[in-house]
C-alpha positions, 0 to 999 in steps of 0.5 A: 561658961566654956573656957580653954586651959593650958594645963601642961607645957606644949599640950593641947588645951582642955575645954572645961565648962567653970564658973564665972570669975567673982566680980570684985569691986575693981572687976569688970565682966566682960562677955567676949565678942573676938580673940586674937591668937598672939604669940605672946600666948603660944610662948605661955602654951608651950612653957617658954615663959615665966607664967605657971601653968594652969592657966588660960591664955587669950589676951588681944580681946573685945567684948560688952560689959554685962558687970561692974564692981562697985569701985568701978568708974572707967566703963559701964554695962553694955559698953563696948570696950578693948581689951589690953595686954598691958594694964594702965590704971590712969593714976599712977606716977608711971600713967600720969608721967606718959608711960603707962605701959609700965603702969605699977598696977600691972604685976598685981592685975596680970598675976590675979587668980581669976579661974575656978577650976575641977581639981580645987586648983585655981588659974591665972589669966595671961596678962590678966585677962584670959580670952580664950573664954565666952567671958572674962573678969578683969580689972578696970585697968586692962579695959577702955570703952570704944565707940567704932563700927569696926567688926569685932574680929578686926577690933580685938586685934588692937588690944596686942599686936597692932598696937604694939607694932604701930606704936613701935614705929611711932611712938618708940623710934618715932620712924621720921617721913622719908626714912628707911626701915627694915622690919624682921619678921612679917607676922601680925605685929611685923605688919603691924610695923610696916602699917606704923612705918607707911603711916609715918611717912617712911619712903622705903620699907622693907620686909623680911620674912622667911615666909612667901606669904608674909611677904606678899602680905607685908607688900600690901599693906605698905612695904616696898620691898620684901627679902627672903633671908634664906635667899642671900644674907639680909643684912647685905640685902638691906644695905644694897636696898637703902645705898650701902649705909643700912636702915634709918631704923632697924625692927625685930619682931620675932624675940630671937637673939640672933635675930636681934643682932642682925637687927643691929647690924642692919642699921646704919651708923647713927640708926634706932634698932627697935627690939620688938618680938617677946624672947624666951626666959632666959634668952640674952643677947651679945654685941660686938662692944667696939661697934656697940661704943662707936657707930652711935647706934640707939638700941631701944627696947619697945613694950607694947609699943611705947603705947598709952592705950587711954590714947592710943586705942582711940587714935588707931581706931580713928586710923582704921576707920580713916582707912589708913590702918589696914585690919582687915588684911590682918585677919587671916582666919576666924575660928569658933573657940572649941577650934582653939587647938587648930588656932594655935596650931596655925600660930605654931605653924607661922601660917597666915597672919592672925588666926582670930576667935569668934 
């Protein structure tokens, strides 16, 4: 099967052709329909995380089972099932306690050797699963079967980005009806934000993004105002737009630390600063500790959106089907996978907001 490798940091990918992964007993066989290109896997690609290389990137998928190990009990051949950046194995304290974002499966599953490759080397997944492939082998945890009508290209984007933006506005800082929320960073899970943010009620919703396309895109999938940092400084902007106080909640969705305080300084006393976007290794980020102690701000950290996938995956789903979750607007452009390259190239390049392959 066609495959594409990220052998070294901030190459092109190679297109091998390599074994179907062994299906073990807790492995299942997925032939993939679509592939999101997230930034997640752009931050594998170009070295700036703490995964080795070789390795094959793709991780926001769906596609059918053709095979199933023999301890598998969660999906069947010819389910239609969603892939997951984060693994939940329904059974342990973390997954049974509503957290199954931290599922302690999830370091074994995300780590596992999947991939043959030519020079006797072998080659991780990211998070275990590796779709930017025609198939992938991953653990029963990493998938859940959907029933839905949604084409696969709009389908595969809940397995990353849409579910960890949504869930960032409702299940970590739980964004109340009538509120204010200033989102930094319009890409896919930026708009994503602004989507969780409409769905809960909020009545002003404001997007910042350097790019004119994203804030127009942001415009129409529910924000109500759009600011350009480059124009004036955003955190004035967002105070003059929600009467000097600053955001009910504040979002960061681009993982840059700078970026991080300005989310901070752009909350109102009292306000949720929800840390969203995936920093490079070693990052860190300072605040001023007399503000940090005194205006009573919640700086909160939100992987994969606070999301349950067994839960949530459905619950977008009924979402998107209702016609209150708009995935079609997310899709900037479907590619075949031998145009991996030129994806990941548009990713780099912040243009449009989700480059799929199909």
């Amino acid at each position: 099967m066609r495959v594409a490798v990220a052998y070294e940091a901030g190459k092109p990918l190679v297109l091998e052709d390599l074994p179907i992964p062994t299906v073990g007993p807790r492995d299942v066989l997925v032939r993939i329909a679509a592939s999101g290109i997230c930034h997640t896997d752009l931050n594998v690609i170009e070295g700036r995380s703490a995964l080795q290389l070789p390795i094959v990137p793709g991780h926001e998928a769906t596609g059918l089972v053709e095979q199933v190990g023999a301890e598998v009990r969660r999906v069947r051949p010819g389910d239609r099932v969603l892939a997951s950046v984060s693994p939940a194995c329904g059974s342990c304290w973390w997954c049974v306690n509503g957290m199954s974002n931290h599922c302690e499966r999830g370091p074994l599953v995300q780590t596992a050797a999947r991939f043959a490759l030519d020079d006797g080397r072998t080659a991780r997944a990211v998070c275990g699963c590796g779709s930017f492939a025609e198939a992938m082998v991953v653990d029963e945890a990493s998938v859940v079967a959907v029933q839905t009508d949604l084409p696969d290209e709009q389908l595969a984007l809940l397995g990353c980005g849409v579910t960890t933006g949504v869930g960032a506005a409702l299940n970590t800082a739980q964004v109340s009806p009538g509120s204010t929320v200033a989102v930094i960073g319009c890409g896919g899970v930026g708009q994503s934000v602004i989507q969780g943010a409409r769905i809960a009620g909020a009545a002003v919703i404001i997007a910042i993004d350097p790019a004119t396309s994203r804030r127009e895109a942001a415009l129409r999938v529910g924000a109500t105002h759009a600011v350009d940092p480059d124009e004036a400084d955003p955190v004035e902007q967002v105070r003059a737009l929600t009467g000097g106080r600053g955001a009910d909640y504040s979002f960061e969705v681009v993982g840059l630390p700078e970026l991080m305080t300005q989310a901070y300084a752009m909350a109102r006393m009292e306000g949720t600063v929800t840390l969203v976007g995936m920093p490079a290794m070693g990052a860190s980020v300072t605040l001023p500790a007399i503000p940090a102690v005194f205006s009573g701000k919640k700086l909160v950290g939100s992987p994969v959106g606070g999301s349950q996938i067994l839960r949530d995956f459905p619950r977008f789903i009924r979402l998107a089907e209702a016609g209150r979750l708009d995935l079609g607007q997310m899709v900037s452009r479907r590619i075949k996978l031998e145009d991996v390259n030129e994806g990941v190239e548009l990713t780099h390049a912040a243009e449009g907001i989700r480059t799929v392959i199909v």
